[in-house]
Backbone as numpy.savetxt, mean C-alpha at the origin, in Angstrom:
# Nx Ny Nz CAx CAy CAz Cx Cy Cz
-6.65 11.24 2.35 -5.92 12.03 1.36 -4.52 12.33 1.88
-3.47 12.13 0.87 -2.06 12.38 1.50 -1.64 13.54 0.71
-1.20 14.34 1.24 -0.60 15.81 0.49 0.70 15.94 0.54
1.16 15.88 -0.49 2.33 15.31 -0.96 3.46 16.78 -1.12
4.37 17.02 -0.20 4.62 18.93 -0.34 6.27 18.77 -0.79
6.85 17.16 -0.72 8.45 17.51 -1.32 8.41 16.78 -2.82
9.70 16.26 -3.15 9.86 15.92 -4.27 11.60 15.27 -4.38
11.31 14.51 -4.95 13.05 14.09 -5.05 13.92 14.52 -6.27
15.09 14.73 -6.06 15.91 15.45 -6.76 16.75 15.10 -7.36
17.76 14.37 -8.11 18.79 13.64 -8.39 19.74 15.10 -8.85
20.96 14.78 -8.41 22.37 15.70 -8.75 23.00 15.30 -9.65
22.41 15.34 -10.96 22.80 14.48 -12.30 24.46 14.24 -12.07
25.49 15.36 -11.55 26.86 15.03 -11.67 27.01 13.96 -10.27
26.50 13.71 -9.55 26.32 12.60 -8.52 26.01 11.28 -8.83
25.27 11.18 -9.54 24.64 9.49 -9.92 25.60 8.87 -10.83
25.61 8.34 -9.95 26.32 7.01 -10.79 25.99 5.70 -11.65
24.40 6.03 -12.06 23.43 5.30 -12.40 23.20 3.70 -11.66
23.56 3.37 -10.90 23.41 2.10 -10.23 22.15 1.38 -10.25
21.25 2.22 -10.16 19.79 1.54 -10.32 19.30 1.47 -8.90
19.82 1.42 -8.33 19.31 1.11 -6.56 17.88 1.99 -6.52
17.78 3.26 -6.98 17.13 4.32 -6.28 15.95 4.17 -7.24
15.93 3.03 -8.51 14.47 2.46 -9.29 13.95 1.03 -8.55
14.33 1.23 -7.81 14.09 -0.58 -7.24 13.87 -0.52 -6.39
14.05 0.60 -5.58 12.99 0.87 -3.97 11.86 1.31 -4.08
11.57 2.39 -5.17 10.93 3.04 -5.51 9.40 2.85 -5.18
8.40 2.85 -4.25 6.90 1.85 -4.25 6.10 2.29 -5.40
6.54 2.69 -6.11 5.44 3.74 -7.16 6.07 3.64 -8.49
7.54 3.30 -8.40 8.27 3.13 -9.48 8.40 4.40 -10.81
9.04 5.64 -9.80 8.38 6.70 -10.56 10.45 7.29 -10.97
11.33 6.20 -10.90 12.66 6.86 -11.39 13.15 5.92 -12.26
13.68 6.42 -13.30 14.00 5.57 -13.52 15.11 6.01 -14.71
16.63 5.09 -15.16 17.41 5.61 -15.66 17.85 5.67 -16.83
18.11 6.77 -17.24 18.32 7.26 -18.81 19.77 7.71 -18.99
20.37 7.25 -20.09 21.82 7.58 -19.89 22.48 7.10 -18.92
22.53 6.63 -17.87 23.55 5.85 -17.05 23.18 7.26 -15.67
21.69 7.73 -15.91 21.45 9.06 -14.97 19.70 9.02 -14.36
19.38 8.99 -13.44 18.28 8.69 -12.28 17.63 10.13 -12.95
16.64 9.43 -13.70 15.59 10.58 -13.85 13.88 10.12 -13.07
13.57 11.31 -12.45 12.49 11.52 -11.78 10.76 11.74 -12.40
9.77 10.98 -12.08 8.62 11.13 -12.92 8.01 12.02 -12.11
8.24 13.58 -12.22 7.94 14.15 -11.01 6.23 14.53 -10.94
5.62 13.93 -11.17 4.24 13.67 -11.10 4.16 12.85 -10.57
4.61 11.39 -10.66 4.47 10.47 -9.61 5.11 10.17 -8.50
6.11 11.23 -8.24 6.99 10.92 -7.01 6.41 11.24 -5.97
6.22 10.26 -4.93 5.17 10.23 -3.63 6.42 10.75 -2.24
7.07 11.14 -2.57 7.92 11.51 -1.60 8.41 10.79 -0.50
8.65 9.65 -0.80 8.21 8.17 0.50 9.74 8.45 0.92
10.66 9.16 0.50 12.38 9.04 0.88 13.07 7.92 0.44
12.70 6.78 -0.03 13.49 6.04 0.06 14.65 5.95 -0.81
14.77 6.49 -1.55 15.81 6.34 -3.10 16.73 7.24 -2.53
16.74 8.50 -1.60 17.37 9.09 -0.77 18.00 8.84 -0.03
17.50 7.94 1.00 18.23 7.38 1.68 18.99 5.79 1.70
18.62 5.64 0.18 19.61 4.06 -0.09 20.75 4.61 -0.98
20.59 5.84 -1.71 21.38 5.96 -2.80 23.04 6.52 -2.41
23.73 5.06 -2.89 25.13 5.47 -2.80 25.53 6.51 -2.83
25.80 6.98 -3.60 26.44 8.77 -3.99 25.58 10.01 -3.67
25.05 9.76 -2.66 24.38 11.17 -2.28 23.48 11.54 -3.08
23.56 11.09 -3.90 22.79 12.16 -5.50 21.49 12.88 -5.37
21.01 12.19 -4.71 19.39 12.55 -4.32 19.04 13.27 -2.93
17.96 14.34 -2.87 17.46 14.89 -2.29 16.14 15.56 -2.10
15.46 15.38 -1.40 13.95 16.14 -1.09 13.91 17.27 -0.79
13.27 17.97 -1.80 13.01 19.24 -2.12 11.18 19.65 -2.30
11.16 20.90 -1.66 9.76 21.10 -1.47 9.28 21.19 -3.28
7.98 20.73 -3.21 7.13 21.06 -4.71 6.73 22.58 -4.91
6.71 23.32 -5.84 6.46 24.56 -5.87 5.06 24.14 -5.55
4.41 23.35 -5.87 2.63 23.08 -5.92 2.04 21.83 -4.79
1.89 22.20 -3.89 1.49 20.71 -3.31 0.94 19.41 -3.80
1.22 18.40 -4.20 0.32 17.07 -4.90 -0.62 16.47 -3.75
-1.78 17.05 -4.26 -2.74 15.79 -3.37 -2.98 14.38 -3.71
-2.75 13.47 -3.23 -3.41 12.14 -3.30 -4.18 11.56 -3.08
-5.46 10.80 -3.98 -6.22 9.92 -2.88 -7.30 9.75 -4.14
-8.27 8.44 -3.89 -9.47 8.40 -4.29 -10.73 8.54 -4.23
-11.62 9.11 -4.64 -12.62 9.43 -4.00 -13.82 7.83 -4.32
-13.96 7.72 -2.87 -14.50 6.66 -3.05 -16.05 6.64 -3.18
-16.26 8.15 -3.11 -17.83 8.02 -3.08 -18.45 7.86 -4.75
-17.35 7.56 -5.94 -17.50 7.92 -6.94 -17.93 6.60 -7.23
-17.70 5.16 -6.34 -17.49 3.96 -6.93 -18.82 2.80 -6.12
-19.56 1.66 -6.39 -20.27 1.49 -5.84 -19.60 0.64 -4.46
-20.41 1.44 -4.00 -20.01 0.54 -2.16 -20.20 -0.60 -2.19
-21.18 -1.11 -2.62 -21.08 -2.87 -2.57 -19.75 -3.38 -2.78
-19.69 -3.47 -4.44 -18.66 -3.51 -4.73 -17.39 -3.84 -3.94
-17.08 -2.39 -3.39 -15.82 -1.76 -2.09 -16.18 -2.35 -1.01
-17.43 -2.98 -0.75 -18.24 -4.11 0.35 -17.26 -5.39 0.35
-17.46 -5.76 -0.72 -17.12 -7.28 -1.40 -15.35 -7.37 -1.27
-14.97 -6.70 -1.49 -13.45 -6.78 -1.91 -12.97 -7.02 -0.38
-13.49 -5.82 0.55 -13.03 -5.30 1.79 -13.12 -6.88 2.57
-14.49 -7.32 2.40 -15.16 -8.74 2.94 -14.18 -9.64 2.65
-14.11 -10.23 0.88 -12.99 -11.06 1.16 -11.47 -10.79 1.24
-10.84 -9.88 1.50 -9.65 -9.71 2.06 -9.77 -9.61 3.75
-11.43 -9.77 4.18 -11.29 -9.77 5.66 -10.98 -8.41 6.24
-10.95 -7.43 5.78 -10.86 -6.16 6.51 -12.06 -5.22 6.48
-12.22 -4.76 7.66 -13.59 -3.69 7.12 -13.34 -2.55 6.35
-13.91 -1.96 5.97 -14.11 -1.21 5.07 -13.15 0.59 5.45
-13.71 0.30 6.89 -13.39 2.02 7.15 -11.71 2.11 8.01
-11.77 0.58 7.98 -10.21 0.17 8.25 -8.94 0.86 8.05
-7.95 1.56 8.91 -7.07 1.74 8.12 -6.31 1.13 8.09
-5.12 1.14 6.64 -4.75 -0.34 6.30 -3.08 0.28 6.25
-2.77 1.70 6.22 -1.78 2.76 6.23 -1.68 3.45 7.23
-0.95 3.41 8.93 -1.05 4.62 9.80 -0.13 5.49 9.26
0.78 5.47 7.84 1.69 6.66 7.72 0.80 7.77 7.05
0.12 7.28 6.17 -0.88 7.69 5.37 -2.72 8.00 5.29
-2.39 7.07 6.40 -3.83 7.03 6.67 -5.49 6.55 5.83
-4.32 5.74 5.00 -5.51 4.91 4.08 -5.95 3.75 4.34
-7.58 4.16 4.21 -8.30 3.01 4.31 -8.62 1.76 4.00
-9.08 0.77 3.90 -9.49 -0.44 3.20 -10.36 -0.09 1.81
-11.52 0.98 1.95 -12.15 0.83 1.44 -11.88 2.03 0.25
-10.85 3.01 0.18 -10.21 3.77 -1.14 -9.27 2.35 -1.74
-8.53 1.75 -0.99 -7.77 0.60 -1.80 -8.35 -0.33 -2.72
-10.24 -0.41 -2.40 -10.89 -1.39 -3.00 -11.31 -0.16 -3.88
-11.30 1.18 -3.94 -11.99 2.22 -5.10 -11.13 2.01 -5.64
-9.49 2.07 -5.53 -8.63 2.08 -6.43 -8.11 0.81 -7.59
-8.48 0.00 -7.13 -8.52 -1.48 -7.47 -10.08 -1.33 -8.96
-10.90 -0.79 -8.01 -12.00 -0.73 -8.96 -11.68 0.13 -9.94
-11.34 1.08 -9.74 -10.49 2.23 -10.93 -9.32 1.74 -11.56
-9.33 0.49 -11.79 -7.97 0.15 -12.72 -6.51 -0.68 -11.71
-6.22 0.05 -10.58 -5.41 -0.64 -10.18 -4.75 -1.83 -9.95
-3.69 -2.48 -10.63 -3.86 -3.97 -10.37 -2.61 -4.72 -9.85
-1.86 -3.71 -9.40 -0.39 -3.88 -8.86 -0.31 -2.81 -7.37
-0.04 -3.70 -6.60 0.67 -2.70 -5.13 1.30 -1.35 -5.41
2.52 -0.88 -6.92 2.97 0.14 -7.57 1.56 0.97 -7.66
0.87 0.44 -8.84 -0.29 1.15 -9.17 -1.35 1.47 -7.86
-1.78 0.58 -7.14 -2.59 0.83 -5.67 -1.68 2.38 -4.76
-0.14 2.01 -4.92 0.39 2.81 -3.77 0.37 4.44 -4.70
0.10 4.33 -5.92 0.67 5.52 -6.71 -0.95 6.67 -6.56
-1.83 5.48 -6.46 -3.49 5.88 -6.92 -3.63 6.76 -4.83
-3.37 5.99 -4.29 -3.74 6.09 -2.58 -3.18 7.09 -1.88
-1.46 6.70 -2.24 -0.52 7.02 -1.52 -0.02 5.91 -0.36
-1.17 4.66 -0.49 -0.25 3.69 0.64 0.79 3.62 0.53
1.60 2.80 1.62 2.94 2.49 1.40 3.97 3.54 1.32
3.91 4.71 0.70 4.08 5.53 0.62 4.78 6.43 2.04
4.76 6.00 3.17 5.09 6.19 4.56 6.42 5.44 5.02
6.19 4.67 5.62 7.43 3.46 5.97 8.09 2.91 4.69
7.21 2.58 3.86 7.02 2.19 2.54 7.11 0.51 2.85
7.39 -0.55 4.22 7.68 -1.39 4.32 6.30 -2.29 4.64
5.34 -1.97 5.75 4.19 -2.50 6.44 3.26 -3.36 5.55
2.38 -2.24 4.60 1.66 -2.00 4.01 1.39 -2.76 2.85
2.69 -3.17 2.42 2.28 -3.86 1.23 1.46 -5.16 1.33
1.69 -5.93 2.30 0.84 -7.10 3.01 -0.54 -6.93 2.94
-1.55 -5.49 3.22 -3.05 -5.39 3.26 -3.06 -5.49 1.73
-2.34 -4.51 0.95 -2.55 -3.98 -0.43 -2.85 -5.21 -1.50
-1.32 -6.67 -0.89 -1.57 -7.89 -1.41 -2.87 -8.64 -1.32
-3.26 -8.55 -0.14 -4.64 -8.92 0.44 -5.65 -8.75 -0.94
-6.14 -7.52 -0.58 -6.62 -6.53 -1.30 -7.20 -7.14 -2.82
-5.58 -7.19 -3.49 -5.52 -7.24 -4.86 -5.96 -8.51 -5.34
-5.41 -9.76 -3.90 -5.97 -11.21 -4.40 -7.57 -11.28 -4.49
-8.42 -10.07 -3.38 -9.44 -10.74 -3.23 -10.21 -9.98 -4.26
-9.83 -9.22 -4.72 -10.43 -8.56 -6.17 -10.30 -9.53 -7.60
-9.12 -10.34 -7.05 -8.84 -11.49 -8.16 -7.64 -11.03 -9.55
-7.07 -10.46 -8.92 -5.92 -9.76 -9.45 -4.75 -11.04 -9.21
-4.20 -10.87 -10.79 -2.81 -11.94 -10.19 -1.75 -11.19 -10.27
-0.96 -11.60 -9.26 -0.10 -10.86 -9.13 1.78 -11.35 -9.23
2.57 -10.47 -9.74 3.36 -11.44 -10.87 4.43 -10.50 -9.97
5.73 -10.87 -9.49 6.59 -9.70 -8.87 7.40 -8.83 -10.33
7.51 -8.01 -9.96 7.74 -6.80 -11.14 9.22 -6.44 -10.86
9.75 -6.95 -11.99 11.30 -6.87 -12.35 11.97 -5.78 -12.21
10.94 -4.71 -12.39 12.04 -3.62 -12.03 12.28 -2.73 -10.78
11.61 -4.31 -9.61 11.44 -3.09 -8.65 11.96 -4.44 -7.74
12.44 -3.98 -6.19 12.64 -5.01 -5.07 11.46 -4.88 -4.51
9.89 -4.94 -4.62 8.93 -5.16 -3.77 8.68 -6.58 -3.59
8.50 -6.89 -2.27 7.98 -8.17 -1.95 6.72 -8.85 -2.58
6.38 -9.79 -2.96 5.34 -9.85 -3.55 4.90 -11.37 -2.95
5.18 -11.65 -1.72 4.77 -12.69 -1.12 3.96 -12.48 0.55
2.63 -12.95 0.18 2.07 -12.67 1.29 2.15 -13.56 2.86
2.22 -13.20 3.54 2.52 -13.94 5.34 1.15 -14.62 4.96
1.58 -15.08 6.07 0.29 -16.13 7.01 -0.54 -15.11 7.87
-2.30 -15.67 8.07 -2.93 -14.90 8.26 -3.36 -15.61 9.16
-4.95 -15.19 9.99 -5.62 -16.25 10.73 -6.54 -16.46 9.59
-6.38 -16.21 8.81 -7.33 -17.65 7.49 -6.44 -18.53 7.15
-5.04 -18.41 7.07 -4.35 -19.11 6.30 -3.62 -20.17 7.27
-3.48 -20.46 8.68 -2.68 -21.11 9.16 -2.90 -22.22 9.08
-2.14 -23.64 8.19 -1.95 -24.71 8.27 -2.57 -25.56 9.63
-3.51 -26.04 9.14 -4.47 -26.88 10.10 -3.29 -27.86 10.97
-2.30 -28.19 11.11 -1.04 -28.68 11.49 -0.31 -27.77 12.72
-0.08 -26.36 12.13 0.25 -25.89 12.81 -1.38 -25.25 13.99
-2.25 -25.37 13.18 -3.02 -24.82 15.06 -3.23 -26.03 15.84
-3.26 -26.84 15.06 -3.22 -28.70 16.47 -1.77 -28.80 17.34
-0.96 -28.34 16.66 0.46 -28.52 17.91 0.23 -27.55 18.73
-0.39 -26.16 18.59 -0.13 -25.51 19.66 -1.48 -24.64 19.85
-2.49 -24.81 19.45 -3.65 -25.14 20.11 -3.66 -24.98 21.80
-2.59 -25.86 22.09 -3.31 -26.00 23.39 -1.63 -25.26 24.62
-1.16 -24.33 23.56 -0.10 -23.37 24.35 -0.44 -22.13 24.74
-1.89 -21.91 24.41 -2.23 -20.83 24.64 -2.67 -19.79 23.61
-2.53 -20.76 22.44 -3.38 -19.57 20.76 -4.59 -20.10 20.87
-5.45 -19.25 20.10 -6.76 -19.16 19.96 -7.14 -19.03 18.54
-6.39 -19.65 17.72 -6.61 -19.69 16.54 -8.30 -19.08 15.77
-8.55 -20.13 16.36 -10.18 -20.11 15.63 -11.28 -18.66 16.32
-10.60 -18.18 17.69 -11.43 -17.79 18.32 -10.93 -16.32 17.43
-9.58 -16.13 17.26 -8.87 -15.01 16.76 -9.38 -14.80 15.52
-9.72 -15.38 14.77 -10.18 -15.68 13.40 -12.33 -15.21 13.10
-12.52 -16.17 14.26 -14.36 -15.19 14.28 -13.77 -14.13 14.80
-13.13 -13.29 15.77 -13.34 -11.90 16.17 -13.12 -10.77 14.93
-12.17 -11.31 14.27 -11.76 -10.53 12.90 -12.92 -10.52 12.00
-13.04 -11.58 11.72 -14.31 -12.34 10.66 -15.34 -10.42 11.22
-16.10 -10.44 12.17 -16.65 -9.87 12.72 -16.36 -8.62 13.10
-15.02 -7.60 13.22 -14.75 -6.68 13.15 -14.74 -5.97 11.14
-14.28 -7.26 10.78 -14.57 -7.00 9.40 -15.60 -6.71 8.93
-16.88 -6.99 9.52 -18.56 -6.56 9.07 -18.99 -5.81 10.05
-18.62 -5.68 10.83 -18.76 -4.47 12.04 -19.38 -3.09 11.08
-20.80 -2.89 11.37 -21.36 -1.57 10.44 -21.11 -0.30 11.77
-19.65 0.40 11.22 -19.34 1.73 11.96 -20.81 2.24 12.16
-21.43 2.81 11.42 -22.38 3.69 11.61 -23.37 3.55 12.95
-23.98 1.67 12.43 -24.65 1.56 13.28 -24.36 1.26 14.77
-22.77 1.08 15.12 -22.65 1.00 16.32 -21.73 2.29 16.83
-22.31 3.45 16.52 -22.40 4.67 17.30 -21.17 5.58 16.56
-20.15 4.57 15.72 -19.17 5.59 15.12 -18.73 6.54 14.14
-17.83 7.18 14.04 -17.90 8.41 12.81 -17.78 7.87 11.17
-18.83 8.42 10.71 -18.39 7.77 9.15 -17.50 8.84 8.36
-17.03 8.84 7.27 -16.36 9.07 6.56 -16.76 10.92 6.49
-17.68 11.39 5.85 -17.91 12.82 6.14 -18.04 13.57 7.34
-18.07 12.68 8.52 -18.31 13.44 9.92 -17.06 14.56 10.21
């Protein structure tokens, strides 16, 4: 759960409407009216960034009179399910997939199951991304492919919408040239495989209510 305690501000006589500060946005919660940066202040996750890109000062973080909590409750959704997704994106479940935020693998697959079908919508439901705002989007992509979500990059925003290379994905080409420099391609690939089904519980660790 991320508890969300500022809020962003725009200095209507400051903006210069440029748009910059809707296009960083991970949540896509500003956006401009009149040639002026208006705020969806329900969805503003406080991530800074429109703050600190925006030309003219205009913007600022300001505490919420009300704290916003974030997060999904995943005990609402079936675990298999949040099993399956976690499995084929290769991450375990109790994973975290956010150290700014501290979200897991397995609220990203509740949120996905609750409708989510865009990294915007995932980061708005979680709060991923929401931290650095930069890391994160890479698990979230994961995530969304292995739920079977397509994913289309969204015009009104600069999010990346292209995923890296993984140890599932490396070009059978590239592990034969260097194979033998010292990667472990395949070996790197079962250890994951296997941290990914790794049952916390049963090998001595804290589950989720502890």
């Amino acid at each position: 759960m991320k508890q969300v305690t500022l809020l962003a501000k725009v200095d209507q006589d400051k903006c210069i409407g440029c748009k910059i500060c809707t296009k960083v946005c991970p949540v896509l919660s500003i956006s401009v009216v009149n040639r002026k940066a208006v705020v969806n202040e329900d969805d503003c996750r406080a991530c800074g960034n429109c703050e600190q890109r925006c030309p003219s000062h205009a913007i600022e973080m300001v505490p919420r009179e009300k704290p916003l909590k974030v997060y999904v409750d995943v005990t609402k959704f079936d675990q298999g399910k949040i099993s399956e997704i976690c499995e084929k994106a290769h991450f375990n479940p109790e994973q975290v997939l956010c150290y700014c935020t501290g979200v897991r693998a397995d609220e990203v697959a509740a949120a996905i199951l609750d409708g989510a079908k865009t990294p915007e919508a995932v980061s708005l439901m979680t709060g991923i991304r929401t931290g650095c705002t930069i890391e994160c989007v890479q698990p979230v992509l994961r995530m969304l492919e292995a739920a079977g979500c397509e994913l289309k990059p969204n015009e009104g925003g600069w999010q990346w919408y292209g995923t890296t290379a993984t140890a599932w994905t490396v070009p059978k080409e590239v592990k034969e040239k260097y194979s033998t420099r010292g990667f472990y391609f395949e070996e790197d690939r079962e250890l994951l495989d296997d941290i990914a089904k790794l049952n916390v519980e049963e090998k001595g660790g804290k589950n989720r209510d502890a």
